[in-house]
C-alpha positions as CSV (number, residue, x, y, z in Angstrom):
1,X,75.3,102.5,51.5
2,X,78.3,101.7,50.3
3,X,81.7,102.2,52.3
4,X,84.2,105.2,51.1
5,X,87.3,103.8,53.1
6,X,88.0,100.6,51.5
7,X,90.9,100.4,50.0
8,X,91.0,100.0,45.9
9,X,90.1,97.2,44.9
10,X,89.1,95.6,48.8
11,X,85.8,93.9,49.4
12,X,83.1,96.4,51.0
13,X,82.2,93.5,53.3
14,X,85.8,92.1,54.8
15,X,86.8,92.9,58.0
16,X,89.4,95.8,58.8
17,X,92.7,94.9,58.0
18,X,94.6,94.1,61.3
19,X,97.8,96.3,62.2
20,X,100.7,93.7,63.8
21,X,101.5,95.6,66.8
22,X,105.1,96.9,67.0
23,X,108.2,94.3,68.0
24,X,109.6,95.2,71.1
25,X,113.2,95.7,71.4
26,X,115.4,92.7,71.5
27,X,116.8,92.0,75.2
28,X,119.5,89.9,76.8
29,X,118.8,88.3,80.0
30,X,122.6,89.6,81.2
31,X,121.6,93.2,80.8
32,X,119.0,92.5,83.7
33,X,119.6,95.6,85.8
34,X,119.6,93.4,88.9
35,X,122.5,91.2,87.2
36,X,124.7,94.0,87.2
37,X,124.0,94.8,90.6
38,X,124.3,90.5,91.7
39,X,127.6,90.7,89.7
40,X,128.8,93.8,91.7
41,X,127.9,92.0,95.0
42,X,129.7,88.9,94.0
43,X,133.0,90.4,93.6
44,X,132.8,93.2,96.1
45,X,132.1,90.1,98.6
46,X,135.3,87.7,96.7
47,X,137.4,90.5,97.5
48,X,136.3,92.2,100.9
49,X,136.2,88.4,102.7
50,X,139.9,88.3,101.7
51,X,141.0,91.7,102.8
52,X,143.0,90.7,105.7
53,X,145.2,87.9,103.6
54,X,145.0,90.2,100.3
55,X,146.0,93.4,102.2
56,X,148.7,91.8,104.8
57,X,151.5,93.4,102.7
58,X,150.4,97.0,103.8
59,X,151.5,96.4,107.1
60,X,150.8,98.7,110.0
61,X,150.3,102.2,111.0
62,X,150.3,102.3,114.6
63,X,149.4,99.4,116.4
64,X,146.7,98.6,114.0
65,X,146.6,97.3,110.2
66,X,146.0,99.2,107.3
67,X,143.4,96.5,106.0
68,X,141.6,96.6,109.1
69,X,141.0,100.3,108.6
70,X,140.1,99.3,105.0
71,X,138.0,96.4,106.0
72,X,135.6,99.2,107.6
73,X,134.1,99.4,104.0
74,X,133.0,95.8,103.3
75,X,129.5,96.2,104.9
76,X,129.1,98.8,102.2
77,X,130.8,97.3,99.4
78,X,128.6,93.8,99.9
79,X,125.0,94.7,101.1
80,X,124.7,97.8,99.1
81,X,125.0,96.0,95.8
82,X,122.8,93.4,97.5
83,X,120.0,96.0,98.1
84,X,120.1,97.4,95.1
85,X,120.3,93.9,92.7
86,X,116.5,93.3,95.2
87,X,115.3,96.8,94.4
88,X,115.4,96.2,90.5
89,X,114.5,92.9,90.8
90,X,111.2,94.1,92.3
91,X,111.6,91.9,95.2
92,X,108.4,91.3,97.3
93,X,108.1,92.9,100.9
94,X,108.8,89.2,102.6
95,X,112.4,89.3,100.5
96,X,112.9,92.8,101.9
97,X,111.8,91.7,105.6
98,X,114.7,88.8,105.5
99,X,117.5,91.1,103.8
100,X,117.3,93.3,106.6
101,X,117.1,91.0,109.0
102,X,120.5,89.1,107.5
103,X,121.9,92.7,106.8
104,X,121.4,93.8,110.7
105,X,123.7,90.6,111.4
106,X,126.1,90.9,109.2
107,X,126.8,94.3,110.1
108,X,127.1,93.4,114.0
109,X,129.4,90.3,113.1
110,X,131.4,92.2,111.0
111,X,132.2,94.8,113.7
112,X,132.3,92.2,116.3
113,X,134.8,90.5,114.2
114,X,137.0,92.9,113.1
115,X,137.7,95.3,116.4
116,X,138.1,91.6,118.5
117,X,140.8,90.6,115.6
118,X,142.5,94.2,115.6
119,X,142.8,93.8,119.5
120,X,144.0,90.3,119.5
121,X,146.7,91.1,117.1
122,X,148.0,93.5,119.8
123,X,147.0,91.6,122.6
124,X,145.9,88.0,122.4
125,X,143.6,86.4,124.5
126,X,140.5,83.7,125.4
127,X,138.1,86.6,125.2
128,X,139.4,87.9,122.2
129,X,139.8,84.8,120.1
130,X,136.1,84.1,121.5
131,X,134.5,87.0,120.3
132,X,136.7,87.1,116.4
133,X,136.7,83.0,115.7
134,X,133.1,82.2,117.4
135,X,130.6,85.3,118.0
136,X,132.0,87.5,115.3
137,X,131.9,84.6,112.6
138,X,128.9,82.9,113.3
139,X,126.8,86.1,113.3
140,X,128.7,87.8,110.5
141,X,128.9,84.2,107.9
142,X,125.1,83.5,109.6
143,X,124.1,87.2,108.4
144,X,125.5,87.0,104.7
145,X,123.9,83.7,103.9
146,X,120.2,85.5,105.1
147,X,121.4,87.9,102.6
148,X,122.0,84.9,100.2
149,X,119.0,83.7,100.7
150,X,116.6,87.0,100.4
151,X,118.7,87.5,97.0
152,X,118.0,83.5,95.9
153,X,113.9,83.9,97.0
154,X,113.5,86.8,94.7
155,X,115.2,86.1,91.8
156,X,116.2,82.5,91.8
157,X,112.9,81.8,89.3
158,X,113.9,84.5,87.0
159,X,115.3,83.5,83.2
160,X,118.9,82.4,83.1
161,X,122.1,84.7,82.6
162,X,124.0,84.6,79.9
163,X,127.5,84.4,79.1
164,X,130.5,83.6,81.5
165,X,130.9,86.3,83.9
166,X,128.1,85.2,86.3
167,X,128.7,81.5,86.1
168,X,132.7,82.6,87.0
169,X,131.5,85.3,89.5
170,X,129.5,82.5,91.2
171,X,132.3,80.1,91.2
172,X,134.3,82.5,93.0
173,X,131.4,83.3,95.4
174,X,131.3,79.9,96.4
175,X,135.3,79.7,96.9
176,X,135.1,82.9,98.8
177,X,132.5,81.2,101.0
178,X,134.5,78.2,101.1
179,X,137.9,79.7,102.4
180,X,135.9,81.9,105.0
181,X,134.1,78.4,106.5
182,X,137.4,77.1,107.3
183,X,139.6,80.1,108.5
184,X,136.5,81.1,110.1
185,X,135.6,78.1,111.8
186,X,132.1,77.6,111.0
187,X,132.4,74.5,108.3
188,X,129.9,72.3,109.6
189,X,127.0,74.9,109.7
190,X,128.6,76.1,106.0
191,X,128.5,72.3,105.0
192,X,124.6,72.5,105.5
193,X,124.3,75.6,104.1
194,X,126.1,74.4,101.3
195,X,124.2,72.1,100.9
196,X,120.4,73.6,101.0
197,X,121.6,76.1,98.4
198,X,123.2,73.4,96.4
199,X,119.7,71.4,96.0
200,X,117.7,74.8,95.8
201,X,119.9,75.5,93.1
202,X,119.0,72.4,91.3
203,X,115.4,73.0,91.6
204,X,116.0,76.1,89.7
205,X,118.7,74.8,87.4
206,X,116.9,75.8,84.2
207,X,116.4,79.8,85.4
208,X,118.8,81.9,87.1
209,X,119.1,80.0,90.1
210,X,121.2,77.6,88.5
211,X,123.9,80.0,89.2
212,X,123.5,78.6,93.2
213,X,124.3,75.5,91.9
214,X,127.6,76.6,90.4
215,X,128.5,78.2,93.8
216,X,127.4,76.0,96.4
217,X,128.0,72.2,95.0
218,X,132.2,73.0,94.3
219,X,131.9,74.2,97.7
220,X,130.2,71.4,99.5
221,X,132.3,69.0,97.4
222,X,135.4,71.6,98.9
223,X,134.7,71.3,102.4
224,X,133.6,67.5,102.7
225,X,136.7,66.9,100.7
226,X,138.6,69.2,103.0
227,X,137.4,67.6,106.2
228,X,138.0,64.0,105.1
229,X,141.6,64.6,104.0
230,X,142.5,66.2,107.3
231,X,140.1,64.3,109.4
232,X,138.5,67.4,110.7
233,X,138.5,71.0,109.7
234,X,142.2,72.9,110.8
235,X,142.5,76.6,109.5
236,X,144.7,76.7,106.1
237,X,146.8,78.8,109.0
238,X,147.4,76.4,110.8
239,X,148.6,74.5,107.8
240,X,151.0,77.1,106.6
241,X,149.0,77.2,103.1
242,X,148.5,81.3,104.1
């Protein structure tokens, strides 16, 4: 029998013609929605990790700052961002696992940091200066790079971004972590830390987590750098550069 619904003029025996499926929609790797929410992160933390230099000129109310007040908002302004550049990234249970535990750390050096600063502005002392420069640092610097590195496991592998705003938001990330390793006092351990992320970014050069490279080698280079010129690590304080 002969087929009804060829088309004129078409061969009874070829095959169906083939539909091309539709094109999908063009897309940018920089409209990632977990870009948006990395870039967010990266400047909230540029700017909250400077408050009490940035916001000096405030002054006081009472016998407390004004960016001490305002410095009660950086756990919010950093890991908020942070969990919500791993939600739509579609990060894995194991990323979630070490966000939380780097975002429980941060949050208890933070606080440990800023009430032992607030009261050693009004009253100095060894326990003080113990529980801002040492405790509060370590724990608070220790918690943000487990936050660091829950963001780098998840999306490290994805593609690239494009244009300049990470690549500069990353460069100030990694002078943000730079000038809190040596006002904080934890430069050795950020020297290591440096440089893990500086050789993970490497190994990922080619996808996103090239942007770990732009970061982290400026501030290895920073710090050795740093430490060599002044044969040991003062605080920029110290030196009168602040």
């Amino acid at each position: 029998m002969a087929r009804t619904d060829a088309p004129a003029g078409a061969d009874p025996g070829d095959p169906p013609a083939q539909t091309a499926p539709p094109t999908p929609p063009h897309t940018t790797t920089s409209a990632a929605p977990y870009l948006r929410w990395l870039a967010v992160m990266a400047a909230a933390y540029a700017i909250t990790h400077h408050t009490g230099v940035a916001l000096a000129w405030l002054g006081s109310i009472g016998q407390t700052r004004w960016a001490d007040w305002i410095d009660l908002l950086t756990p919010y302004a950093v890991l908020l961002p942070a969990a919500a550049a791993l939600h739509r990234g579609q990060a894995a249970r194991h990323h979630w696992a070490l966000y939380l535990a780097g975002a429980l750390t941060y949050v208890e050096g933070h606080g440990i940091h800023l009430s032992a600063n607030s009261v050693g502005n009004v009253a100095p002392s060894d326990i003080a200066h113990l529980w801002d420069e040492y405790v509060g640092h370590y724990l608070w610097y220790g918690g943000v790079t487990l936050v660091f590195t829950a963001l780098a496991a998840a999306l490290a592998r994805r593609p690239a971004a494009t244009g300049v705003l990470a690549p500069a938001l990353a460069v100030l990330t990694g002078l943000t972590y730079t000038t809190n390793a040596l006002e904080g006092q934890t430069a050795l351990a950020s020297i290591a830390v440096s440089a893990a992320f500086t050789a993970w970014g490497w190994t990922t050069r080619h996808r996103l987590g090239r942007l770990l490279l732009i970061a982290f080698a400026p501030a290895l280079l920073m710090l050795i750098t740093y430490g060599i010129w002044h044969g040991g690590f003062p605080e920029p304080t110290e030196l009168g550069w602040i």
